[in-house]
Backbone as XML, in Angstrom:
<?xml version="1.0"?>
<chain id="A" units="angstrom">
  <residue number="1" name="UNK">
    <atom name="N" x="97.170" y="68.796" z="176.571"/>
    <atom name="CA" x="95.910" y="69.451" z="176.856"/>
    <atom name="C" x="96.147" y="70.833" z="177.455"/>
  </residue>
  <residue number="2" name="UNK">
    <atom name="N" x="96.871" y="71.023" z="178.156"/>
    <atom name="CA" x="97.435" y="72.077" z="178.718"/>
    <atom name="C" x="97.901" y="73.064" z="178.141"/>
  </residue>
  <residue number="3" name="UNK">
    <atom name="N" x="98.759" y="72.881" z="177.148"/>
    <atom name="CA" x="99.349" y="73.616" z="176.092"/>
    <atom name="C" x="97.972" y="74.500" z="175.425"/>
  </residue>
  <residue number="4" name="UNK">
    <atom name="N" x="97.234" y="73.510" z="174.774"/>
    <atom name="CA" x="96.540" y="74.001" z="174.065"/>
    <atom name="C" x="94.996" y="74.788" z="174.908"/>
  </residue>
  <residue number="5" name="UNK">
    <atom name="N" x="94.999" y="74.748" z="175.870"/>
    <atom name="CA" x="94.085" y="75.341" z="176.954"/>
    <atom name="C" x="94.884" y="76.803" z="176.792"/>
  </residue>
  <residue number="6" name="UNK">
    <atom name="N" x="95.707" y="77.146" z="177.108"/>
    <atom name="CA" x="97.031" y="78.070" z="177.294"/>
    <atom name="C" x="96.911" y="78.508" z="175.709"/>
  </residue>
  <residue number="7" name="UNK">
    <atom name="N" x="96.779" y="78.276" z="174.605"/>
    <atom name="CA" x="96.799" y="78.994" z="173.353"/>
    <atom name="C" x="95.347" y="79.587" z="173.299"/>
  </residue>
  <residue number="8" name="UNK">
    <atom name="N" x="94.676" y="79.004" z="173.836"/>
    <atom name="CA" x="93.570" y="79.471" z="173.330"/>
    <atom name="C" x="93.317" y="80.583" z="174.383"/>
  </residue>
  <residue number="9" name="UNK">
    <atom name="N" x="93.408" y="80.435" z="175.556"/>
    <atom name="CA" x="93.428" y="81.572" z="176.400"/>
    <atom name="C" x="94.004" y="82.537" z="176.072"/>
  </residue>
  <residue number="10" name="UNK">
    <atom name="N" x="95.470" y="82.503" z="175.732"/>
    <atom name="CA" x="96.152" y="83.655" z="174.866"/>
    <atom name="C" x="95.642" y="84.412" z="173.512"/>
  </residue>
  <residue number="11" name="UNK">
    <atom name="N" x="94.640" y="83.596" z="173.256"/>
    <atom name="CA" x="93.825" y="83.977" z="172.121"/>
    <atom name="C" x="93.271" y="85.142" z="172.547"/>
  </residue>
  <residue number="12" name="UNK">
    <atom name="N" x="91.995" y="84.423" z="173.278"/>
    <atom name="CA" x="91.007" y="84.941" z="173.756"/>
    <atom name="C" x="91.695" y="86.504" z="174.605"/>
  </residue>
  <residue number="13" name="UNK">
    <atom name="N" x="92.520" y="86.364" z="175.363"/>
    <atom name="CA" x="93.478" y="88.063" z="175.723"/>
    <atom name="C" x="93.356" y="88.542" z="174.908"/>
  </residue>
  <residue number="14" name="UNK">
    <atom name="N" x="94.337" y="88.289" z="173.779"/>
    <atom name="CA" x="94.757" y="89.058" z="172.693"/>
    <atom name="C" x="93.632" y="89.598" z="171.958"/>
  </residue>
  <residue number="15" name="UNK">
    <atom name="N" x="92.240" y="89.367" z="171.881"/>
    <atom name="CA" x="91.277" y="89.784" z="171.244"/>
    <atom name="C" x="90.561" y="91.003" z="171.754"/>
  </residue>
  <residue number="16" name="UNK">
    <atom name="N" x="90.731" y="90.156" z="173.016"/>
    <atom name="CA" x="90.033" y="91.110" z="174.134"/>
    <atom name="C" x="90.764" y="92.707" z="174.383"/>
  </residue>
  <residue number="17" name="UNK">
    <atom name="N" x="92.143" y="92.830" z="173.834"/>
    <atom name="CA" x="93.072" y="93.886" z="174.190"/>
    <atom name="C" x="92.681" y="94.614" z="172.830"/>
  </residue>
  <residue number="18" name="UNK">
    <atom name="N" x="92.277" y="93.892" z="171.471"/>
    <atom name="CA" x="92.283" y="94.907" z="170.385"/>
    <atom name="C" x="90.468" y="94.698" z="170.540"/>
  </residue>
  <residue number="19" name="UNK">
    <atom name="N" x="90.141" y="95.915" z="171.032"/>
    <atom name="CA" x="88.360" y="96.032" z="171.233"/>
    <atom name="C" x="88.054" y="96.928" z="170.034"/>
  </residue>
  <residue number="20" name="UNK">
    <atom name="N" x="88.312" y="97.300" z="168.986"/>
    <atom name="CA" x="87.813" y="97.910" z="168.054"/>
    <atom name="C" x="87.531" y="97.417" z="166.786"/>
  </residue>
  <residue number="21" name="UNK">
    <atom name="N" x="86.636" y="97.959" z="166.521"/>
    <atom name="CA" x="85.391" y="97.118" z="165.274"/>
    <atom name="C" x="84.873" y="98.172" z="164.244"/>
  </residue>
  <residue number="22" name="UNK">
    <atom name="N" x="85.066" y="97.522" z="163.144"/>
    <atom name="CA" x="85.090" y="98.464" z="162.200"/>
    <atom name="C" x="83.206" y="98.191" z="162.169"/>
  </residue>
  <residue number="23" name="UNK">
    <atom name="N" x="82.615" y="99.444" z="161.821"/>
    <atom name="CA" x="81.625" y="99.349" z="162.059"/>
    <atom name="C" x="81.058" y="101.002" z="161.663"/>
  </residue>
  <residue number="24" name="UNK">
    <atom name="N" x="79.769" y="100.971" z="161.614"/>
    <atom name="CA" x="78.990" y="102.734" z="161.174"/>
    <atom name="C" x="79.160" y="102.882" z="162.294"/>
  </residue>
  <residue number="25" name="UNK">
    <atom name="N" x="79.823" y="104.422" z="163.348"/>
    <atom name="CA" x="79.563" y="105.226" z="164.755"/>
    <atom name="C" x="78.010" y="105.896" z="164.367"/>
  </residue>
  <residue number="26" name="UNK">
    <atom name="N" x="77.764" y="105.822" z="165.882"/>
    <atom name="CA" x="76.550" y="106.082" z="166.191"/>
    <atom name="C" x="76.084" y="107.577" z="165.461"/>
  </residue>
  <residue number="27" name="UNK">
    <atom name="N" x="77.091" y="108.460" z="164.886"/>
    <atom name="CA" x="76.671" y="109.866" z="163.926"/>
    <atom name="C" x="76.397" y="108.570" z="162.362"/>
  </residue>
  <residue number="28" name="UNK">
    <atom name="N" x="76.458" y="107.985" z="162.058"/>
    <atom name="CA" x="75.593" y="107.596" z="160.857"/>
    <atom name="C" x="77.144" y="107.301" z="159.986"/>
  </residue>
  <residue number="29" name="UNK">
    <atom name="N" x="78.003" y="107.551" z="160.660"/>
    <atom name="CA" x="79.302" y="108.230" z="159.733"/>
    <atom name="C" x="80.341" y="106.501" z="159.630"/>
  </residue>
  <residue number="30" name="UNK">
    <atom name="N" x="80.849" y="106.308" z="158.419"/>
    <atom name="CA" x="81.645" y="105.105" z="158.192"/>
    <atom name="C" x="83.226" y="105.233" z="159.600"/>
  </residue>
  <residue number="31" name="UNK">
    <atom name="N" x="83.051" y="104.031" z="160.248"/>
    <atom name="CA" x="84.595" y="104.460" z="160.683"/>
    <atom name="C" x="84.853" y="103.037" z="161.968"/>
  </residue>
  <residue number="32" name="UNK">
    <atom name="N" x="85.369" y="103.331" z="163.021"/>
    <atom name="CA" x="85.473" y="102.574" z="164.056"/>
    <atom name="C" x="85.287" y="102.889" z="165.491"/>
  </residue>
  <residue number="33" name="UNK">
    <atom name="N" x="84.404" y="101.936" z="166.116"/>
    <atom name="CA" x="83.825" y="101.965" z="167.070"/>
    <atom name="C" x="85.106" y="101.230" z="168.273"/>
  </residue>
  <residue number="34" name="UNK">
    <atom name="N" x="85.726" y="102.045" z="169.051"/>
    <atom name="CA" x="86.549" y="101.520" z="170.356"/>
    <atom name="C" x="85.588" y="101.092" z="171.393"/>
  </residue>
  <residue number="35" name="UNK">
    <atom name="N" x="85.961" y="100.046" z="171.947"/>
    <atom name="CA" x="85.425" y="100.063" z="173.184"/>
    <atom name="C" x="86.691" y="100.377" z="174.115"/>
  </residue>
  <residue number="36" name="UNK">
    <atom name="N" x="86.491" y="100.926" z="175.383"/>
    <atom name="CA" x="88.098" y="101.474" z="176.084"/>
    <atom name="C" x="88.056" y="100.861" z="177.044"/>
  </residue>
  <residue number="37" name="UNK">
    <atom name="N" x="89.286" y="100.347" z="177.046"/>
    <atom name="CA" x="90.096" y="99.282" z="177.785"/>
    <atom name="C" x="90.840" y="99.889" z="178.980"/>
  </residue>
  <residue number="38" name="UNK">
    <atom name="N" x="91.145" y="99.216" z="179.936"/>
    <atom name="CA" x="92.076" y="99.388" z="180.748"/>
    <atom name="C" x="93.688" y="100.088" z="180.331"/>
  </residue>
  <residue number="39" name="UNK">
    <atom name="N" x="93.858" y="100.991" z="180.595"/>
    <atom name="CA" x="94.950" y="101.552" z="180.212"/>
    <atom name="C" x="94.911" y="102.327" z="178.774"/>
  </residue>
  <residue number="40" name="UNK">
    <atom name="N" x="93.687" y="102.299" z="178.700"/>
    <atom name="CA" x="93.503" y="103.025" z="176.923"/>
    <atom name="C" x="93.832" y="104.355" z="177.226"/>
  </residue>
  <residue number="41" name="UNK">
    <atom name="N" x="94.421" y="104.995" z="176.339"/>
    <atom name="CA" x="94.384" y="106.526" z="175.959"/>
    <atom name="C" x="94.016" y="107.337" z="174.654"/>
  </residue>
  <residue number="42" name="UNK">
    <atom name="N" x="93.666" y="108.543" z="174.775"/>
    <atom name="CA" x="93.055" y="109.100" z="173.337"/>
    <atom name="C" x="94.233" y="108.817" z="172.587"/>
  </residue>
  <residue number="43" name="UNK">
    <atom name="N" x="95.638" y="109.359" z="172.796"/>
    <atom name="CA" x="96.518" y="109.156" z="171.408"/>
    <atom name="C" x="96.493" y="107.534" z="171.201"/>
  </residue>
  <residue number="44" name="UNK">
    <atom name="N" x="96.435" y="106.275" z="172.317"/>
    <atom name="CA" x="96.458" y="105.286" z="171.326"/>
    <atom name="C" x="95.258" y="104.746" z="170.648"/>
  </residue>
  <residue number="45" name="UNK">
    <atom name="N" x="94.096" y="105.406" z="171.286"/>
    <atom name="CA" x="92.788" y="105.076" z="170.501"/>
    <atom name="C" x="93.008" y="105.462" z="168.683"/>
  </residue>
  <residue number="46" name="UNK">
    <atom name="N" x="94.019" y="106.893" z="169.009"/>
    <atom name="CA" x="93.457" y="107.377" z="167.448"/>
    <atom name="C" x="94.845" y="106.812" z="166.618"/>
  </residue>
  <residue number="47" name="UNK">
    <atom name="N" x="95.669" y="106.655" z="167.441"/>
    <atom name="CA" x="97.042" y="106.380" z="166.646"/>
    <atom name="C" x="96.227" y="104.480" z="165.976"/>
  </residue>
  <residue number="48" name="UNK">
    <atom name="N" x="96.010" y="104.090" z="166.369"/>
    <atom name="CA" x="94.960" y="102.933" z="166.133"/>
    <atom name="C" x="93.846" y="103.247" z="164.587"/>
  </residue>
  <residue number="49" name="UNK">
    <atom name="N" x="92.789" y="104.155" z="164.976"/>
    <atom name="CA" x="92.606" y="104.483" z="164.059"/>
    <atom name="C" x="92.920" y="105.189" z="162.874"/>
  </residue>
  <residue number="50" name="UNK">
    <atom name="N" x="94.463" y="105.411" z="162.884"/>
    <atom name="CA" x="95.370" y="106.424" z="161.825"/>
    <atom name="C" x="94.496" y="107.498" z="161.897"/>
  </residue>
  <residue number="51" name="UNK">
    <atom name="N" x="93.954" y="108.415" z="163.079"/>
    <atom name="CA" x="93.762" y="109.359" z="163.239"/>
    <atom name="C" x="94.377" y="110.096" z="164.225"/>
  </residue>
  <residue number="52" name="UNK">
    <atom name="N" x="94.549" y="111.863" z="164.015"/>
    <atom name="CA" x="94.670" y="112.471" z="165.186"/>
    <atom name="C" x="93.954" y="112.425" z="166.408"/>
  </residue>
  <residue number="53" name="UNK">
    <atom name="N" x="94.552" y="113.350" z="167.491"/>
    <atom name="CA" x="93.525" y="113.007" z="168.797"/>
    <atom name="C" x="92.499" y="114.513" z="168.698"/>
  </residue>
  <residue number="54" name="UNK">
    <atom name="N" x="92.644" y="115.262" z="168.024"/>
    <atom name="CA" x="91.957" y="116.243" z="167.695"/>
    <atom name="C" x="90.812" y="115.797" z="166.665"/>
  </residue>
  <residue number="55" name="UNK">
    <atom name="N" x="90.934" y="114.909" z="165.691"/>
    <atom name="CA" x="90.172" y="114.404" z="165.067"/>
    <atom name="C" x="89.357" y="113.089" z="165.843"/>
  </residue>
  <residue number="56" name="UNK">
    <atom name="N" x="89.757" y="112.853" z="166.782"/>
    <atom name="CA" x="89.136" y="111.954" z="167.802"/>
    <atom name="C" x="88.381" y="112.762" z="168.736"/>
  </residue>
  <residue number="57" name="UNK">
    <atom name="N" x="88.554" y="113.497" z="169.383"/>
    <atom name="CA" x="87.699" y="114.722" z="169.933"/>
    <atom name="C" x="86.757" y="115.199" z="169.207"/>
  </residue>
  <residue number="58" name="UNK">
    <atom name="N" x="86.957" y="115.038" z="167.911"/>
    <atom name="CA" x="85.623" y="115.920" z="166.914"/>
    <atom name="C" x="84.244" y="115.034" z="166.838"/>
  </residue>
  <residue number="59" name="UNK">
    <atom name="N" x="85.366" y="113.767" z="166.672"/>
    <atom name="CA" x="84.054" y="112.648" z="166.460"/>
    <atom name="C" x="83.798" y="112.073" z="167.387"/>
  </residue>
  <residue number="60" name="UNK">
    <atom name="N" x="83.949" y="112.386" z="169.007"/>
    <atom name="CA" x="83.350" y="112.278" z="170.041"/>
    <atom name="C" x="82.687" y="113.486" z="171.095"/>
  </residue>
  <residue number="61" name="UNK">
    <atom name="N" x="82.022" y="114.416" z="170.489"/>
    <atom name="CA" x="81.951" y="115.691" z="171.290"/>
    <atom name="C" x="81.566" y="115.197" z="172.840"/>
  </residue>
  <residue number="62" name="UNK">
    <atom name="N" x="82.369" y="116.169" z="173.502"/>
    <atom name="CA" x="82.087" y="115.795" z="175.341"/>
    <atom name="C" x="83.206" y="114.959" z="175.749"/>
  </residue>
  <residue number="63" name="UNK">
    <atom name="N" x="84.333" y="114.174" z="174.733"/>
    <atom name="CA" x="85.250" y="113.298" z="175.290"/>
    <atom name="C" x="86.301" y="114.536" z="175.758"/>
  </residue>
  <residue number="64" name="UNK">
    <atom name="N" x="86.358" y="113.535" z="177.200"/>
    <atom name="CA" x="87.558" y="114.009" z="178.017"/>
    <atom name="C" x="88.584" y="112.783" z="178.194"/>
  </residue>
  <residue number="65" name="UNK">
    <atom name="N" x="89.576" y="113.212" z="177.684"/>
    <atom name="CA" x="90.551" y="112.260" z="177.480"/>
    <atom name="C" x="91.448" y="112.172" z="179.040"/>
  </residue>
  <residue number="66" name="UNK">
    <atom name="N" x="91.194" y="112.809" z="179.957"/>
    <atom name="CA" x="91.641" y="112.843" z="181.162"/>
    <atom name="C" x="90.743" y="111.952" z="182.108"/>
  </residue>
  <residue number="67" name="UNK">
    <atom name="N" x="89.734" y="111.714" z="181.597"/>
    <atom name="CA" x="88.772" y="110.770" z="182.323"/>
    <atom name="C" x="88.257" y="109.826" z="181.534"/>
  </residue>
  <residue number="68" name="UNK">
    <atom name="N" x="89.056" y="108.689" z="180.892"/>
    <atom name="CA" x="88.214" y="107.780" z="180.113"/>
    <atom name="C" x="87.648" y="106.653" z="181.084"/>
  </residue>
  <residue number="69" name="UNK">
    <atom name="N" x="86.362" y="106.129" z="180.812"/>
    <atom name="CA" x="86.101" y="104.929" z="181.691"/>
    <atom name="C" x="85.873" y="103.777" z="180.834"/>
  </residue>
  <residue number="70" name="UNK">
    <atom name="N" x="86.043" y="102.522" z="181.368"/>
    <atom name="CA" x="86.391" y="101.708" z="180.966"/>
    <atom name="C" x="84.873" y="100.963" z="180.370"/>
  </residue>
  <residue number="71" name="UNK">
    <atom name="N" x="85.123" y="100.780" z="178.980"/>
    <atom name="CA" x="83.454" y="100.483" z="178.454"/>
    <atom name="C" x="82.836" y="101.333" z="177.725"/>
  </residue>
  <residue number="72" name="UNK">
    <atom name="N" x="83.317" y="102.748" z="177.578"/>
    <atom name="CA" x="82.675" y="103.414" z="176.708"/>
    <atom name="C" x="82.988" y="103.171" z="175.614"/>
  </residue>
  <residue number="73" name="UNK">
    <atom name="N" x="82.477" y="103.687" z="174.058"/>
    <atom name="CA" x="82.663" y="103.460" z="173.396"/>
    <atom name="C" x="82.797" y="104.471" z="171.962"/>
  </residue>
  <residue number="74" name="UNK">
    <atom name="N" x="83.899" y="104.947" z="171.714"/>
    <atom name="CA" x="84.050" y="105.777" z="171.337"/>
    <atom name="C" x="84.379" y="105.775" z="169.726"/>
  </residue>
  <residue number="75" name="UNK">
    <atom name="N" x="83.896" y="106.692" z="168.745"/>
    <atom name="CA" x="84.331" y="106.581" z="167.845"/>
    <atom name="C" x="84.754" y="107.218" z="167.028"/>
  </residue>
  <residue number="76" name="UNK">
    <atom name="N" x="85.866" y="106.327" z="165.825"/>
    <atom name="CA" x="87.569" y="106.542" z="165.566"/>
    <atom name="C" x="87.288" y="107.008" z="164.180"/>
  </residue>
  <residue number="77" name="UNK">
    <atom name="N" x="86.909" y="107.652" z="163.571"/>
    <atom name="CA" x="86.926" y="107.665" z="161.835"/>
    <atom name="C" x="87.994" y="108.918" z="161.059"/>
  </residue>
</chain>
């Protein structure tokens, strides 16, 4: 019982660490929606989305990658 309490919890982490969802961003535009995690950064948000972090800046105008908070939701296309 234990074991399998313990897999599924490890599940449930592991899901919780990849927060991005392919999904329309709020510009109307096809791509992926991050939610930002603890320890997230712009290069691994976009290295994630096989995008640059300059191309991650475009499609978030106002992101400051020196101040991300945890919960926003940013998006990757």
């Amino acid at each position: 019982m234990f074991s399998r309490a313990f897999i599924v919890l490890a599940f449930i982490a592991t899901a919780a660490m990849s927060a991005s969802v392919k999904a329309e961003c709020d510009n109307g535009t096809p791509g992926y929606t991050h939610i930002v995690v603890a320890k997230d950064t712009c290069w691994d948000i976009a290295s994630e989305g096989g995008i640059s972090v300059s191309r991650l800046e475009e499609a978030n105008p106002g992101l400051d990658c020196d101040n991300l908070q945890i919960g926003d939701a940013l998006c990757s296309q």
